[in-house]
C-alpha positions, 0 to 999 in steps of 0.5 A: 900543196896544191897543184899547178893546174889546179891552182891557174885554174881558180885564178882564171876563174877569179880573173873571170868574175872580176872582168864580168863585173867591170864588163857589167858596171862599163855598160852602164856607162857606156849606154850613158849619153855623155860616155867618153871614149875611155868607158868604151876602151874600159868596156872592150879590154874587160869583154877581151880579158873575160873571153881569155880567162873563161878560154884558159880555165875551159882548156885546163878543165878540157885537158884535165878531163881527158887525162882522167880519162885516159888514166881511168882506161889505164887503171886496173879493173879491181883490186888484184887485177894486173894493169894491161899493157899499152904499146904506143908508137914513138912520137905520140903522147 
């Protein structure tokens, strides 16, 4: 089973592709003479859902990689090693 993240992150990216597609076959009905308003609203709500889509999976992988990080910091050295202690203050993550 594959995670949460993992799983809203390749939806994103698949919602991606599929708006850029509608995005790229609106503009040449848009750039038509005898466009009728519905190409233009079509052309406006796939560049907004492309922009939302590309936002969530560059967070999810934007989140994603700073938790690597800090699990890296936290690791042990090697094998044997004793993982060192973290104190953090109350409140934060």
């Amino acid at each position: 089973m594959r995670s949460r993240p993992f799983i809203v992150f390749w939806g994103a990216v698949a919602g991606a592709v599929l708006f850029l597609g509608a995005s790229w076959a609106t503009i040449g009905r848009v750039l038509d003479p005898t466009r009728g308003p519905l190409d233009t609203a079509v052309l406006v709500i796939a560049i907004i859902g492309l922009g939302a889509t590309g936002f969530v999976a560059g967070r999810i992988a934007l989140v994603t990689a700073r938790a690597q990080r800090r699990a890296r910091h936290l690791r042990p050295a090697g094998p044997g090693a004793k993982r060192p202690h973290v104190r953090r203050p109350v409140g934060r993550a």
